[in-house]
N, C-alpha and C positions, 0 to 999 in steps of 0.2 A: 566555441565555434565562431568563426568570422561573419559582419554582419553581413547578411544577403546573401551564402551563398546555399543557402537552402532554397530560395526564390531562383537562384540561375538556373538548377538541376532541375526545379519544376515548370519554370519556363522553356528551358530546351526539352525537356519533352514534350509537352505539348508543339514545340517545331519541328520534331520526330513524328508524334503520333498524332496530328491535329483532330481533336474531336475527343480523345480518346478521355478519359477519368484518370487523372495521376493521382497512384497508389500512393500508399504511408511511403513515408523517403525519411531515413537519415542521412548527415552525413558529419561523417567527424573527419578532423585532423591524427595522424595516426604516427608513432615514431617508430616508423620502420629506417634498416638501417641503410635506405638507399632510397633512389625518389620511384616510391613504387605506388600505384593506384590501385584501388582494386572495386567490383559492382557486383554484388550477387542479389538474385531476387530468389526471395527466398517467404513461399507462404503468401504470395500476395504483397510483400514485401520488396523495396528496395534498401540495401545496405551500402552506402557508400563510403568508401575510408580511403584517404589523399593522404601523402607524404606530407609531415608537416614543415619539411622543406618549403612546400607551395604556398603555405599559409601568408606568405606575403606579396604574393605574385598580383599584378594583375591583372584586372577584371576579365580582360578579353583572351587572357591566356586559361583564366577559370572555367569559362565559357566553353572555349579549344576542350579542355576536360572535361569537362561535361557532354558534350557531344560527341566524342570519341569515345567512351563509356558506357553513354545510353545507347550510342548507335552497335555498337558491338554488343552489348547485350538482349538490342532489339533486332539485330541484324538488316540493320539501316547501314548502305553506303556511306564512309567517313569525307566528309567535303575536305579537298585539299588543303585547303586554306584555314582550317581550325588544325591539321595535322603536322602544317610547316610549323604555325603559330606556335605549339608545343613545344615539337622540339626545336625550332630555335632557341626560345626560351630554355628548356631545361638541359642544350647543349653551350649555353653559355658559361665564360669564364668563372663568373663568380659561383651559378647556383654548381659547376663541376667541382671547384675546389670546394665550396659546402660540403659537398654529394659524400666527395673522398675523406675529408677529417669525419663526416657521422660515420661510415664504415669504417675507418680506425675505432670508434670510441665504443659503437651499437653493432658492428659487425661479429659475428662469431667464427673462426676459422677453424674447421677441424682441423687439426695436424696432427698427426696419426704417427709417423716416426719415422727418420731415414734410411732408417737399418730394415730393409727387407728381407727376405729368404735367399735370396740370391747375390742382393747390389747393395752394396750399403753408399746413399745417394754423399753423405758428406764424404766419405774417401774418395768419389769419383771427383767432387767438389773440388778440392784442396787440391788433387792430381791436376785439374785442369788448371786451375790456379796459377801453381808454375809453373806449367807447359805453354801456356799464353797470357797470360797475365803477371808474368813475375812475382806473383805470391801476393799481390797487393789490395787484389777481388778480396773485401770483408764479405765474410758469408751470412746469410742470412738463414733464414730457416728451411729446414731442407724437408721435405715430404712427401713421399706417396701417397697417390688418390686416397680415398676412401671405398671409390667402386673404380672396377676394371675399363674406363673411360677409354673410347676407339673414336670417337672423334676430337678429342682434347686432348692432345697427345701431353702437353703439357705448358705450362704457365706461370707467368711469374707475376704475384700480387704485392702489388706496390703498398697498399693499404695495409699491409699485414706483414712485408717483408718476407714473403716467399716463396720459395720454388715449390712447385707442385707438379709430379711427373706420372705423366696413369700407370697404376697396379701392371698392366699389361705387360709392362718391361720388365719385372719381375719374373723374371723366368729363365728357367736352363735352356731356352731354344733360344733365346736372342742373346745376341752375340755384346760384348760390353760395348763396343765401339757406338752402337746403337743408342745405347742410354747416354752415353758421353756425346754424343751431336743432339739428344734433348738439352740435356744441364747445359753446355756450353751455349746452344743458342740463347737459353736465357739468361743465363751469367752475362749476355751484351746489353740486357738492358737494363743491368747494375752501371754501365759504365756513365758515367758525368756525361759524355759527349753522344750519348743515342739518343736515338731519333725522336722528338718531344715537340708538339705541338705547342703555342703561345700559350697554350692554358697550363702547360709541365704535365701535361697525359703524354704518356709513350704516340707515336704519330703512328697510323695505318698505314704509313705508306713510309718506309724507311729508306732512310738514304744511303748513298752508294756507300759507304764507310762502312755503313753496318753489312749490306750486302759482302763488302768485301770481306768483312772479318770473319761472316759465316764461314765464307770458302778456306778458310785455313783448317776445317778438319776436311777429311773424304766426303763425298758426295755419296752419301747413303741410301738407300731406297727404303724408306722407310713404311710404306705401304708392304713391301714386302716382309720385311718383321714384323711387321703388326699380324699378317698374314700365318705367319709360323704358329700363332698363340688357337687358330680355329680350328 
């Protein structure tokens, strides 16, 4: 454990709960596969377990964590300023490329298989391939969800190389052209030139190039297929 930061979690609580007796506290460093935090009380008990990513952060971002932890679990209001402090910190450059090679190495990706009952997701692949891309799109791993997912229609994971498209589209009611405007839109962010943030994260906000490439299949209503499956 890093030295002090057992004295910071019992110090911010008592700035949470002034007067109050602070319980038994652990806290370890934990290797999960993403910077995940987590606070259970449990028995009189607090448990705390920090990404061991953080373990080298500091002090005043430890602090940021700790008080957004205790206050959520004490259901104390989160002071802005320990919640920038955070994620500034764990939206930066270096701890995101961290972030992404431990989810390569600690992350676990179900992938379940592209051959559905209906669509088989690599023939749609390959089709789109050289219908817009010349054949040149290497593919990556092709899969349907695990659960019938209606609000993730579908995704393409960088850390793991692959597309992931919800169960949902698996089905005699939707039409193939449907499934082929999921896989294609994400087949654009295999491309070299999509939209990428300074840190090489895909960017939330994509640029006109990509915008424009979506529109080279039909404009689908895909709320309405989604629709078909209830």
């Amino acid at each position: 454990m890093r030295d002090g930061i057992l004295a910071i979690f019992q110090e911010t609580f008592l700035e949470l709960r002034p007067g109050a007796s602070v319980p038994p506290l652990t806290v370890e460093f934990f290797a999960y596969a993403n910077v995940n935090n987590t606070i259970r009380l449990r028995e009189g008990k607090l448990h705390v377990r920090l990404s061991d990513l953080l373990e080298g952060a500091p002090e005043p971002v430890l602090r940021a964590i700790a008080h957004i932890l205790l206050a959520k679990i004490y259901r104390r209001p989160i002071e802005r300023g320990h919640s920038t402090r955070y994620r500034k910190y764990v939206h930066s450059r270096e701890i995101r490329n961290k972030a992404h090679l431990l989810r390569q190495v600690r992350g676990r990706k179900q992938i379940s298989s592209a051959r559905g009952r209906h669509y088989d997701l690599e023939t749609v692949f390959e089709e789109l391939n050289l219908r817009f891309f010349g054949g040149m799109q290497a593919r990556p791993q092709m899969t349907w969800s695990q659960r019938r997912a209606r609000n993730i229609l579908g995704h393409y994971d960088p850390a793991h190389n692959a597309i992931v498209v919800s169960r949902i589209f698996d089905h005699p009611a939707v039409p193939r052209y449907a499934v082929e405007y999921i896989v294609y839109h994400e087949m654009l962010h295999l491309r070299p030139n999509s939209a990428r943030k300074k840190s090489g994260f895909p960017s939330s906000k994509p640029r006109s190039d990509f915008c424009g490439a979506c529109n080279l299949l039909p404009v689908i209503d895909i709320t309405r297929a989604r629709d078909l499956m209830r």
